[in-house]
C-alpha positions in Angstrom: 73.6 13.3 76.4 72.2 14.9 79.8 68.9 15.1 80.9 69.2 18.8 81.4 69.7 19.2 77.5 66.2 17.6 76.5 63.9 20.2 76.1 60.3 18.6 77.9 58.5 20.7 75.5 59.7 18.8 72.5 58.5 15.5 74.3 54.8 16.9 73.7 56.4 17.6 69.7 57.2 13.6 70.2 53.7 12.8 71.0 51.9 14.6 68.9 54.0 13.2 65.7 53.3 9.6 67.0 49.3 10.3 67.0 49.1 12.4 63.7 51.5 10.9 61.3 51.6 14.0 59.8 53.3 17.7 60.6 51.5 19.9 59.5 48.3 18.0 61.5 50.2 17.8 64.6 51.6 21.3 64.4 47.6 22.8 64.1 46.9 19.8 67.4 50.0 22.0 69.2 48.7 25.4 68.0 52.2 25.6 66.1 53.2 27.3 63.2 54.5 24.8 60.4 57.9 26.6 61.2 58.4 26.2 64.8 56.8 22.1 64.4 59.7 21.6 61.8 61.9 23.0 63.9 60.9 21.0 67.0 61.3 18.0 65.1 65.0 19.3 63.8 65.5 19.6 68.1 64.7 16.1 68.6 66.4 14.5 65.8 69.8 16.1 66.6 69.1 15.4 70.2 68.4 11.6 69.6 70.6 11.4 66.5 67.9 9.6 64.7 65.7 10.7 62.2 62.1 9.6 64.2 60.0 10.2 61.5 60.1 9.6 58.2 57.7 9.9 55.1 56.4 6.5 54.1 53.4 7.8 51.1 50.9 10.2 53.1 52.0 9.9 56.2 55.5 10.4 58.7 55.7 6.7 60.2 58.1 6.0 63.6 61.9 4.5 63.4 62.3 1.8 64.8 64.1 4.4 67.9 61.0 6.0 68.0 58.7 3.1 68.3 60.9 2.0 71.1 60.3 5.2 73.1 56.6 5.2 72.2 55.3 3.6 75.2 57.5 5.7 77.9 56.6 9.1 75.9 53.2 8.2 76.5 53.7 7.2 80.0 55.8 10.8 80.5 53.2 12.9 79.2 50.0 10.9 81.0 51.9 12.0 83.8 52.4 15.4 83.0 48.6 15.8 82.1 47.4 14.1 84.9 49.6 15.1 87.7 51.0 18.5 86.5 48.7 20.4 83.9 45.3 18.8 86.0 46.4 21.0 88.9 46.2 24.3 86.5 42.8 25.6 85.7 41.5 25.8 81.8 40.8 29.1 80.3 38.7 28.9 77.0 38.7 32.2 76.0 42.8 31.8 76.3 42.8 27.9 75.4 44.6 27.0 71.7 43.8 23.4 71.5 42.1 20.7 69.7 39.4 18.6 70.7 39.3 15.2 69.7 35.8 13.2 69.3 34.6 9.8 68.0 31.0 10.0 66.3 29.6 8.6 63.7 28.7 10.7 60.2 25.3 11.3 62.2 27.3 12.0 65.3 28.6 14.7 63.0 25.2 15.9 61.7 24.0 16.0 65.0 26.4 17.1 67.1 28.9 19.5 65.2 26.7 22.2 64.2 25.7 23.4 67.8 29.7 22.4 69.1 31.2 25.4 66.4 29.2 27.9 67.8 29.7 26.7 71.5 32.9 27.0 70.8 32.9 30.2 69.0 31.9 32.0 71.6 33.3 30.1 74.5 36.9 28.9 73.4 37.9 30.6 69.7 40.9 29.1 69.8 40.3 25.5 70.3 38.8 23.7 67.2 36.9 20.0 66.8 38.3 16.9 65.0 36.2 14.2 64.5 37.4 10.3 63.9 35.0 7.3 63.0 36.9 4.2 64.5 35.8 0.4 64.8 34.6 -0.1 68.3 37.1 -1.9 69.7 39.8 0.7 68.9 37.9 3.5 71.7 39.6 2.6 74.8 42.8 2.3 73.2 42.3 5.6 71.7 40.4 7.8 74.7 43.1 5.8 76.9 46.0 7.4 75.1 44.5 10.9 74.9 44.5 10.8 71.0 40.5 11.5 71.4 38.6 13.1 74.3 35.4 11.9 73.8 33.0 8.9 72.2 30.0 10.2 71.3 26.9 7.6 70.5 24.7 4.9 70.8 27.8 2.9 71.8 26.2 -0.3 73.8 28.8 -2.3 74.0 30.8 0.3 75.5 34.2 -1.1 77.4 33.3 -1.7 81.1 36.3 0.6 82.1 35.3 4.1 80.6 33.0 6.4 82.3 29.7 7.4 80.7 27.2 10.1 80.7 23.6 10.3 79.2 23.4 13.3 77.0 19.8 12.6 75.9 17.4 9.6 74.2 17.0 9.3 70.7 14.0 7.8 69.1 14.1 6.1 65.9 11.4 6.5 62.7 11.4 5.3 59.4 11.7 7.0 56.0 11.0 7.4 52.8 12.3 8.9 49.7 9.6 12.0 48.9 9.4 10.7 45.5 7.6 7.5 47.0 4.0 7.2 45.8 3.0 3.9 47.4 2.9 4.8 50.8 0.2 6.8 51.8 -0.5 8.8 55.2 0.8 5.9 57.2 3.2 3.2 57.0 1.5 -0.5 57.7 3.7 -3.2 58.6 2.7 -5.4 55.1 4.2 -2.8 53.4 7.1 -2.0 55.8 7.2 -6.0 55.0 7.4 -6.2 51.3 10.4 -2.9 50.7 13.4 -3.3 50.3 15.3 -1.4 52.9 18.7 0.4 53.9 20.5 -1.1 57.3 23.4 0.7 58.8 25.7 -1.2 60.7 29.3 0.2 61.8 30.5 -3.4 61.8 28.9 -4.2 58.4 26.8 -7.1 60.6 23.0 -6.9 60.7 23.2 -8.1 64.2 24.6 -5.1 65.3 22.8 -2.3 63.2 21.2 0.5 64.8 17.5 -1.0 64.1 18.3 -4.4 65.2 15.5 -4.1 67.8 13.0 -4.1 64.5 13.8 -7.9 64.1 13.8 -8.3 67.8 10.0 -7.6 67.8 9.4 -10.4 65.0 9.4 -7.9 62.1 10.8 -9.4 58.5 13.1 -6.9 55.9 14.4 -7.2 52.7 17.5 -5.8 53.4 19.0 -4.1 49.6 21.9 -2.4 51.1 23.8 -2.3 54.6 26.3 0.5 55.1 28.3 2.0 58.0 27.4 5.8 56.5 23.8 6.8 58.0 24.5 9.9 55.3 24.4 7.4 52.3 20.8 6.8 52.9 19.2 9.7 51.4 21.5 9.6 48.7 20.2 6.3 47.9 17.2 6.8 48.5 16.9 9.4 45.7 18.3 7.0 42.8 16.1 4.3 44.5 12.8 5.6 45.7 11.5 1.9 46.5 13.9 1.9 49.7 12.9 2.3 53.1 15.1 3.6 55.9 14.8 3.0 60.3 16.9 5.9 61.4 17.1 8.5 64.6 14.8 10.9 64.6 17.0 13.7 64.6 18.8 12.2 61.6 15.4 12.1 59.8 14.5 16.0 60.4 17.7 16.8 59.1 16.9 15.0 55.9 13.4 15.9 56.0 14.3 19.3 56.1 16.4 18.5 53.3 12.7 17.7 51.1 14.4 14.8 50.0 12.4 12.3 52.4 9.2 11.3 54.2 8.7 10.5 58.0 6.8 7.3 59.2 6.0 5.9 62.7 7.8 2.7 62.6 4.9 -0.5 62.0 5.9 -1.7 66.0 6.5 0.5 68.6 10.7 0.7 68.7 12.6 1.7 72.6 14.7 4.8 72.8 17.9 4.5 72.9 20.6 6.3 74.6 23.2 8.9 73.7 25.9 8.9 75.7 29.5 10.6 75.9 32.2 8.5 77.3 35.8 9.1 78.3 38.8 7.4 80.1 39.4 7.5 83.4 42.9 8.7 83.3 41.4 12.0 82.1 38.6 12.3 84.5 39.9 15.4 86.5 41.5 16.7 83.5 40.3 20.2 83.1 40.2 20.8 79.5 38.2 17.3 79.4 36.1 18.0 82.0 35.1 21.7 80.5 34.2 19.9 77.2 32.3 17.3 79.2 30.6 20.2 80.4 30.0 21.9 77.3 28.5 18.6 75.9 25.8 18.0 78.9 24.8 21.3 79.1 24.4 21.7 75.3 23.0 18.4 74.7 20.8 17.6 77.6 17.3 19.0 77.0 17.9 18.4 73.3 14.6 19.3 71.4 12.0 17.0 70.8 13.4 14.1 72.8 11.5 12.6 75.9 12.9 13.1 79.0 13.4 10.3 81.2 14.2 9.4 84.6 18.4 8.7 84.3 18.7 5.0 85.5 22.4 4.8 87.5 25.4 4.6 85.5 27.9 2.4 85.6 30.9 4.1 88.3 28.2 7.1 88.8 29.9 7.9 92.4 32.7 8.7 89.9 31.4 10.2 87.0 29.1 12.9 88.5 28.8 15.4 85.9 31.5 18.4 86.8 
């Protein structure tokens, strides 16, 4: 076999099989035609003699060949994005690409809706994929290039990635609309004596998203903890009796919804931040840097939310916005 006979473009097939498991998923990631990503595939089996992928249930998992090759694949085509592709300028209106972004279900609610039509006018050809990942798994992930962004309230963030503020969140507490013992306001005895909904990504109430309630000495009931903030109106409504400490934003949506109340929390609760972070082997990228873009300047003055003096970030000489 000689190097001149290896395709480079089928290394980016290579890649793209390794982080979807599927090809039909990494054929859409490629902007490729089922066809052509089958026949890519064909390219680098003959060429390797191996089959590289095969179908284990749902998903094409690596031979043992391609396992080996994983790590210098990876290695190739950091290189290639960094050092090559960072030097040519992205063209949305031209772009065919996906963009990868880990969020939360109400990073979703939030987030997606004003993204689409960002991106429907400003890159048609590029689409969003979201992924909801334990937090330890983000650097690995943003690291690899297999997502672009996290998105969130993450406050435990790994010390290596850059972050941005996008805006504060404030939180408020809710009620199903069927509730008929709470009144105009919500006073802490009966905030007390409910029974309420936690979520917690990690499924420990020491890291939920209200922790700070039982920081300031208040005592729940808690009935149900979940990592799905959009379980809790669906709870809610078979169980009127629960009460809920959520983002504001996430609240609206639901109260627009007529399905709950909104309640100033019993003690006054901090804002939090909502931040985008990335990697920084992608931090002159220019597709990354245009969605970074897109994100701060659709996110930034994000209605309702307080504006407040932006404290220095960690790295900030580096991770100016672009």
């Amino acid at each position: 076999m000689h190097a001149e006979n290896l395709d480079l473009n089928l290394l980016a097939v290579f890649d793209a099989m390794f982080r979807e498991a599927s090809v039909t998923k990494a054929a859409q990631g490629l902007g490729l035609t089922q066809s052509a990503m089958s026949h890519a595939l064909n390219r680098l089996r003959a060429f390797f003699d191996d089959p590289l992928f095969v179908k284990v249930g749902s998903r094409m998992e690596p031979t043992r060949k391609a396992e080996g090759m994983r790590a210098a694949v990876v290695e190739v085509m950091t290189t290639v994005r960094q050092q090559i592709l960072a030097v040519a300028r992205f063209e949305p209106a031209l772009a065919r690409r996906t963009f990868t972004l880990c969020m939360t279900d109400m990073g979703e609610l939030v987030f997606l809706p004003p993204l689409l039509e960002r991106f429907k006018k400003e890159a048609p050809g590029c689409s969003l994929r979201t992924l909801q990942v334990p937090l330890e798994q983000v650097e690995g992930l943003l690291a690899s290039g297999e997502a672009d962004l996290a998105v969130g309230s993450i406050r435990a963030a790994p010390e290596g990635l850059f972050h941005q503020r996008l805006f504060l969140h404030s939180f408020v507490t809710i009620a199903s609309a069927r509730n008929k013992d709470i009144g105009a306001t919500l006073t802490r005895e009966r905030f007390e004596a409910m029974r309420h909904i936690v979520v917690s990504l990690t499924g420990h109430s020491a890291e939920s998203y209200d922790k700070v309630l039982e920081d300031q000495g208040i005592r729940r009931t808690v009935a149900v903890m979940t990592p799905h903030f959009l379980m809790v109106p669906l709870l809610m409504d078979r169980h009127a009796d629960l009460l809920a400490t959520v983002p504001r934003e996430l609240a609206e949506v639901f109260a627009r919804m007529g399905t709950v109340r909104m309640f100033e929390p019993p003690v006054p609760v901090p804002q939090f931040q909502l931040n985008q972070h990335w990697h920084p082997r992608f931090h002159h990228d220019p597709a990354v840097v245009w969605l970074r873009d897109v994100m701060k300047h659709t996110f930034e003055h994000y209605p309702r939310i307080t504006t407040q003096a932006e404290p220095p970030a960690r790295k900030s000489a580096r991770a100016k916005s672009r």
